[in-house]
GURONU-561130 format. One record per residue (C-alpha): residue in one letter; chain; x, y, z. Coordinates in steps of 0.001 Angstrom, whole numbers, plus 524288, in hexadecimal, padded with zeros to 5 digits. Layout:
REM GURONU-561130
residuo / cadena / px / py / pz
A / A / X / Y / Z $
...
END
This chain:
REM GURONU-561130
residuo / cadena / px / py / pz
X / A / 2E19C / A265D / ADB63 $
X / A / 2E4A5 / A181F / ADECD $
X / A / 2E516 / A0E91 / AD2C0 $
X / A / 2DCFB / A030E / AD080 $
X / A / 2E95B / 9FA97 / AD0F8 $
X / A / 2EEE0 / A00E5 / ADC93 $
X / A / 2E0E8 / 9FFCE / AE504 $
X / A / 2E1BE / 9F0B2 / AE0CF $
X / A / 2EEB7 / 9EFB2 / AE66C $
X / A / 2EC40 / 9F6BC / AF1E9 $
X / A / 2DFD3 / 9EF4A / AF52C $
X / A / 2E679 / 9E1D3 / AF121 $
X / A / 2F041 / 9E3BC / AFA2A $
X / A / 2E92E / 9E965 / B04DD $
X / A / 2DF7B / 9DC69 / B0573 $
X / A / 2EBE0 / 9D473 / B0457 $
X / A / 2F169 / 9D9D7 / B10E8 $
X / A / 2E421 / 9D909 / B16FE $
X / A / 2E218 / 9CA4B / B1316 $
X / A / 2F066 / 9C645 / B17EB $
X / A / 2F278 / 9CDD9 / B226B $
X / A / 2E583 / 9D677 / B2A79 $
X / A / 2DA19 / 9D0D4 / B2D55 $
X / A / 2D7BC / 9DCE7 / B35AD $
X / A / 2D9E0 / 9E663 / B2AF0 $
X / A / 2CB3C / 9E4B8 / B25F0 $
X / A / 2C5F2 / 9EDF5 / B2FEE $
X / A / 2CF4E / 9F6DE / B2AAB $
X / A / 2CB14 / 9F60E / B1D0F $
X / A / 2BC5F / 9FB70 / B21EB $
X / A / 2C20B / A0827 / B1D53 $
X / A / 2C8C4 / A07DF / B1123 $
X / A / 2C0F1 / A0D71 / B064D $
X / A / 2C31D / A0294 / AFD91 $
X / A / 2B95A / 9F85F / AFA22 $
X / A / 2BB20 / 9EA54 / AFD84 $
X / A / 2C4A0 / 9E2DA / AF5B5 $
X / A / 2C153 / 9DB8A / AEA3F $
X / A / 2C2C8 / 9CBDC / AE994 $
X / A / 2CD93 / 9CD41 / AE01E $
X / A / 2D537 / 9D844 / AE729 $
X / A / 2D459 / 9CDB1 / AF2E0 $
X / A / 2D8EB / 9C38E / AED3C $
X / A / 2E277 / 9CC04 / AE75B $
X / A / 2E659 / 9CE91 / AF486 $
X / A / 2E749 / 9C027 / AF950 $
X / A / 2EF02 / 9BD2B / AEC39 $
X / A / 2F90A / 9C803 / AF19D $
X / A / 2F90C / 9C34B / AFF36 $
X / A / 2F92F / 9B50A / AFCC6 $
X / A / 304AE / 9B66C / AF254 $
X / A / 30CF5 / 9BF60 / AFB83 $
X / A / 309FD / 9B569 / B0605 $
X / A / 30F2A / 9A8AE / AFDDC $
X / A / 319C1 / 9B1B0 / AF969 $
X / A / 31F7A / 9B364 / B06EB $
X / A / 31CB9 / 9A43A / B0A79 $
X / A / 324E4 / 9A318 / AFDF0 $
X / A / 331A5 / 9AB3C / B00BA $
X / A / 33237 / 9A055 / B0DFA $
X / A / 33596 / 9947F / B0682 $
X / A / 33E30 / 99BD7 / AFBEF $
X / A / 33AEA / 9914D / AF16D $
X / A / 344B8 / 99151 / AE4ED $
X / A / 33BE7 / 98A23 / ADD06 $
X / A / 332FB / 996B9 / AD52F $
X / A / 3297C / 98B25 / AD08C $
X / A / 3289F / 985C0 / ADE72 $
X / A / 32774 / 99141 / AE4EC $
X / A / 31C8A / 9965F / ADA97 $
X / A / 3166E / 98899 / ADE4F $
X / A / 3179A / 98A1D / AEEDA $
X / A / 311A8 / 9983F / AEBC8 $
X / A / 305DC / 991CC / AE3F5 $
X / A / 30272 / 98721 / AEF59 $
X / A / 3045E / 99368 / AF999 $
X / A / 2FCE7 / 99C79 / AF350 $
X / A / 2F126 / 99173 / AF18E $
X / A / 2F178 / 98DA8 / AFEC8 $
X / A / 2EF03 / 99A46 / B03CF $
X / A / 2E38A / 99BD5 / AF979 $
X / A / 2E008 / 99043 / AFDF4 $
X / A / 2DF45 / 994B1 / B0A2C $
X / A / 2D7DC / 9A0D8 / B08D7 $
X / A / 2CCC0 / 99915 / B0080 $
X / A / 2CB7A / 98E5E / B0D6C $
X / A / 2CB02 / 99BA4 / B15D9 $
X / A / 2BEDB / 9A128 / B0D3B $
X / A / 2B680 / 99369 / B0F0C $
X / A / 2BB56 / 993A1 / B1DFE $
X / A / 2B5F6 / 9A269 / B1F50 $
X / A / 2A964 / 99F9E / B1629 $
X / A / 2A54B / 9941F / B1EAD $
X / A / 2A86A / 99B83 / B2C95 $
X / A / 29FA5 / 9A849 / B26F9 $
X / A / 2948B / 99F75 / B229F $
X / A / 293CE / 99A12 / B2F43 $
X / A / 2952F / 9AA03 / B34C5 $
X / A / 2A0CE / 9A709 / B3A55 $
X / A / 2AEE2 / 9AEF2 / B3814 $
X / A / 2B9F8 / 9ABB2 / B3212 $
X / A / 2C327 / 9ABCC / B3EFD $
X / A / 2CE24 / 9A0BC / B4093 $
X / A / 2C5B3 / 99B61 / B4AAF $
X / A / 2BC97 / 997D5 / B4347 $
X / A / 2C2B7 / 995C7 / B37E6 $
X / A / 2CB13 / 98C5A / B3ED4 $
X / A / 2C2B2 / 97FAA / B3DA9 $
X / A / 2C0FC / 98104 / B2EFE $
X / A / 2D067 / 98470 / B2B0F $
X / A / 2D44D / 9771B / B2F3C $
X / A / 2CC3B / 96E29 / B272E $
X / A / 2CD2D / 97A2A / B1AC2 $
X / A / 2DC20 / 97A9C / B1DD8 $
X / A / 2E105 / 96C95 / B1D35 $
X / A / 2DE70 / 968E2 / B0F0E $
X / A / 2E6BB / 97788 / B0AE5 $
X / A / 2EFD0 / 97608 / B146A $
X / A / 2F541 / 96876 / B0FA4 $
X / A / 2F403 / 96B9F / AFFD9 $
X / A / 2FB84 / 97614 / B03F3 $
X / A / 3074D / 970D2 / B0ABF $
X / A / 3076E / 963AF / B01BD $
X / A / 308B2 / 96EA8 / AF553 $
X / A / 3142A / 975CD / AFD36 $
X / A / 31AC4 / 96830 / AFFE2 $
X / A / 31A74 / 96508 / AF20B $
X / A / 323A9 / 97169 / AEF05 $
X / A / 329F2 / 974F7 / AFC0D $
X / A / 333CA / 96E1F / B0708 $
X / A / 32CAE / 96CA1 / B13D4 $
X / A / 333F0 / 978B7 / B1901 $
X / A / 32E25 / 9821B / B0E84 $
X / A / 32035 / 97CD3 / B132C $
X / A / 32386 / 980B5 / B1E66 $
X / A / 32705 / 98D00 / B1B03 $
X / A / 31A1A / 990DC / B137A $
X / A / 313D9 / 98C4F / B206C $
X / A / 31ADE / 99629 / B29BA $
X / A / 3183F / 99F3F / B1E17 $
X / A / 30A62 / 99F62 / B1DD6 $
X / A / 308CB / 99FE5 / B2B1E $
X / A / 31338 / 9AADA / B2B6B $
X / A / 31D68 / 9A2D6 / B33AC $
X / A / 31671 / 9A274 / B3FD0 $
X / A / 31D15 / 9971F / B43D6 $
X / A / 32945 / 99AE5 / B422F $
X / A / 325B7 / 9A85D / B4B23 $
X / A / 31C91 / 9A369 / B542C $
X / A / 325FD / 9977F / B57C9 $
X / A / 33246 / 9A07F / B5BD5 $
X / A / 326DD / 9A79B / B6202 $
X / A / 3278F / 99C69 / B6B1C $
X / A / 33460 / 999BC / B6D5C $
X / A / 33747 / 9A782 / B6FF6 $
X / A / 32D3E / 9A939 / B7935 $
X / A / 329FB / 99EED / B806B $
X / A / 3371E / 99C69 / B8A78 $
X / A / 33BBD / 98C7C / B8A53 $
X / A / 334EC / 9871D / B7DFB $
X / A / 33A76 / 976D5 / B7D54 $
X / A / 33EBD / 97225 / B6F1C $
X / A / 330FF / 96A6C / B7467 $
X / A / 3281F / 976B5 / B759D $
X / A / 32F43 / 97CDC / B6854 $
X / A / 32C5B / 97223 / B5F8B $
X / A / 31E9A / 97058 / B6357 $
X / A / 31CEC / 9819C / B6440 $
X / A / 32169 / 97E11 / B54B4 $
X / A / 31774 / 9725F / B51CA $
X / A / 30D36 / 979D6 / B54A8 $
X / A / 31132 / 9859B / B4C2E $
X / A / 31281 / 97D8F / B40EC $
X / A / 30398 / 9782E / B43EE $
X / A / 3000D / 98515 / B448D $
X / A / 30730 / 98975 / B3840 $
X / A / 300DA / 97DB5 / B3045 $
X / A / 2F35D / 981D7 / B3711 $
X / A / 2F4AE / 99240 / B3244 $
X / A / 2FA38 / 990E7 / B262F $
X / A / 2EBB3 / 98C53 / B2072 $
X / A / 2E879 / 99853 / B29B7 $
X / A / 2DF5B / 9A221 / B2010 $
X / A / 2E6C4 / 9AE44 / B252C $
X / A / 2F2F7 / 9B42C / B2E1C $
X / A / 2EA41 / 9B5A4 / B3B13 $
X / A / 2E30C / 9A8AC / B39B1 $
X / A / 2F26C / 9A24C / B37FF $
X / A / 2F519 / 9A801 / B44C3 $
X / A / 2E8CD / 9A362 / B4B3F $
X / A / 2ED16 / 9969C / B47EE $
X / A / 2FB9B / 998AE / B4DEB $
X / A / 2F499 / 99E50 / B59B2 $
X / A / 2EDC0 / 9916A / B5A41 $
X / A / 2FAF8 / 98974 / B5B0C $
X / A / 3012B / 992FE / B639D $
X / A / 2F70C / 9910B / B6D39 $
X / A / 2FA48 / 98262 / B6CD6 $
X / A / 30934 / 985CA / B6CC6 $
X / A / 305B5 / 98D70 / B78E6 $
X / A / 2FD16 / 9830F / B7FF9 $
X / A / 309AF / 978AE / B7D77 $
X / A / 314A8 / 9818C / B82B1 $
X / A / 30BEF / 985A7 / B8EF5 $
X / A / 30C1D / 97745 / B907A $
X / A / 31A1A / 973BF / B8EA4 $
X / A / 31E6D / 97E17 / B9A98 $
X / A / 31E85 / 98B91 / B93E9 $
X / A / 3154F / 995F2 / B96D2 $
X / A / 312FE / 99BFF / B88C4 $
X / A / 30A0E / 9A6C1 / B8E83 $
X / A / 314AB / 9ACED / B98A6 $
X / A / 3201F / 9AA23 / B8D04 $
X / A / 3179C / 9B1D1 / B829D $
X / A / 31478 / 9BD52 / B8D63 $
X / A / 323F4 / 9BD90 / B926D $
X / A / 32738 / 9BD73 / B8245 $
X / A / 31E90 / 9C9BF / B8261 $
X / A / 32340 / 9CFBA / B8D7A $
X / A / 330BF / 9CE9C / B8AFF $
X / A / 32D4F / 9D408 / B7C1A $
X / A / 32746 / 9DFE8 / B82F0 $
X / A / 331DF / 9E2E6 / B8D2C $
X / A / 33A4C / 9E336 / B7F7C $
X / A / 33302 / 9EB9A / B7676 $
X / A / 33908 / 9F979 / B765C $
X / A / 33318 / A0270 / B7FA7 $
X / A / 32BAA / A0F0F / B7A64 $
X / A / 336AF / A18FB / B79FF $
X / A / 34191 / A10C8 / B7DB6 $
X / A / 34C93 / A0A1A / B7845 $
X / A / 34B48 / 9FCFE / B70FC $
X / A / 34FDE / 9F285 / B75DB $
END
């Protein structure tokens, strides 16, 4: 028989992996045998997830300093708390009104909610950090989609100007300042989406065809790929 410790763990866990990573995984869950979870083996498993995440924002900047770094981990781990307290009036407000908690409608409210977080937060980082380890607890929390998405760009689209780079990389930094107050992974990538549209609008306007480049990428990427039974190329 399973211990009591051992079912904790194993629940704790499993609602941490839900609550980070699958929002899909609740139909899934219609068939375990288990009751719900408890409120303190959730927030035992947004304790775990929200300390693993800071933890890997962490190893980016490498800081020497044990105090400092204890101190950057402190004003990460709040703002993320932070966070998740804005999301819960957000999501209270949009039920009472019998309305769900999508982006799109969430999207009206995260501004206003955001802006007073988002600036406590970066003033507390600049009082401890260089603006290049800022930086990099942005591309952290938004898992370094600018980094990705921008030699997206460059790779696919044929004849991008120093012109049409630096302004493809403007508006991933927008979008990066927008998503990191973003209340979870897909609603950070609705925001990018957002930007990429934009990014998309500007190059169709500056003589590049982003549709045909992105099909051609994906053709090419196809005609690649290792057939079924034969050699790899």
């Amino acid at each position: 028989m399973v211990s009591i410790k051992a079912y904790l763990a194993i629940r704790v866990a499993f609602f941490a992996g839900a609550i980070v990573f699958i929002q899909s995984a609740v139909a899934d869950t219609a068939e375990l045998s288990t009751p719900p979870a408890s409120d303190a083996e959730k927030e035992a498993a947004y304790s775990l997830a929200v300390n693993s995440r800071t933890t890997d924002i962490l190893k980016l900047l490498a800081v020497a300093d044990a105090a400092k770094s204890n101190t950057v981990r402190e004003v990460i781990v709040a703002q993320y708390r932070a966070l998740r307290a804005r999301d819960a009036v957000i999501d209270a407000k949009l039920k009472a009104d019998g309305k769900e908690a999508t982006y799109a409608n969430r999207a009206s409210q995260l501004t206003a909610e955001s802006k007073p977080l988002h600036d406590q937060f970066l003033a507390k980082l600049a009082e401890n950090l260089t603006p290049e380890q800022v930086e990099q607890i942005k591309d952290g929390m938004t898992y370094k989609k600018v980094k990705v998405t921008f030699d997206a760009y460059c790779a696919i689209v044929p004849g991008l100007t120093d012109a049409d780079k630096a302004k493809v990389l403007e508006l991933l930094k927008l979008a990066r300042e927008e998503a990191m107050d973003g209340g979870s992974a897909p609603e950070k990538s609705e925001v990018f989406q957002k930007y990429k549209d934009q990014i998309n609008a500007y190059l169709n306007a500056h003589d590049h065809d982003t549709a045909k480049a992105f099909k051609d990428w994906e053709a090419k990427q196809a005609a690649a790929a290792p057939k079924p039974g034969g050699p790899a190329k």
